[in-house]
N, C-alpha and C positions, 0 to 999 in steps of 0.2 A: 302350405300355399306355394305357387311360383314363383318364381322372381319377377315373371313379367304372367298380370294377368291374363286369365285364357291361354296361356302359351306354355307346353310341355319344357321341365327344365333341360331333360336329357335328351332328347329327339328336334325337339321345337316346331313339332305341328301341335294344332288348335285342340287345345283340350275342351270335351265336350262332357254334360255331366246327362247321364241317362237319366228319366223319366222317374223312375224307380229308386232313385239314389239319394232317399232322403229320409229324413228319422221316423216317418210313419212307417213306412216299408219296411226300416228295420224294424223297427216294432213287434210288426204282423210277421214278419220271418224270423225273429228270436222267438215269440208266443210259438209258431210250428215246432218253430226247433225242441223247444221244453215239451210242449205236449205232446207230439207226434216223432219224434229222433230220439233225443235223449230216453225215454223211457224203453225202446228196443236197446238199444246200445248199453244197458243196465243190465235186462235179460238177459244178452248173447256175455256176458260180462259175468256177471252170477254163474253161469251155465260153465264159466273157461272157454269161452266158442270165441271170442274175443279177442284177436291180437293186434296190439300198435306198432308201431313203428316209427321212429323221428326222423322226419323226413328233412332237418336239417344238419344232421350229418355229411351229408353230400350225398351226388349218385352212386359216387364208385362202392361206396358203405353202404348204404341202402340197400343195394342191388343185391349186395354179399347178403345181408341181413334177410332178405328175403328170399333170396335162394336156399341157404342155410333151412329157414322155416319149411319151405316147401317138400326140401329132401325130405325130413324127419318124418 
């Protein structure tokens, strides 16, 4: 939470919470995700079609990381 209600800590404009930004929504978009993402993501995975990358490495890492893949 803020320090100051409605009010961004870092920036300090008016925080605003979308329409959509609440536990039923998650809900309904974790239900997609398991039945409709996750189960491709299994296949291309089974298959080796499938490559991650940790995208909290940094960019400069990442970039190598994926360029590396590309070449190969």
């Amino acid at each position: 939470k803020p320090k100051v209600e409605g009010v961004c800590d870092a920036c300090g404009t008016t925080l605003i919470q979308r329409n959509d930004d609440n536990e039923e929504s998650l809900k309904v978009r974790l239900k997609h995700y398991v039945e409709d993402t996750k189960p491709l993501l299994d296949y291309y995975e089974d298959r080796k079609l499938l490559v991650n990358f940790d995208s909290l490495v940094g960019i400069n890492v990442l970039l190598d990381e994926i360029s590396q893949f590309l070449e190969k």
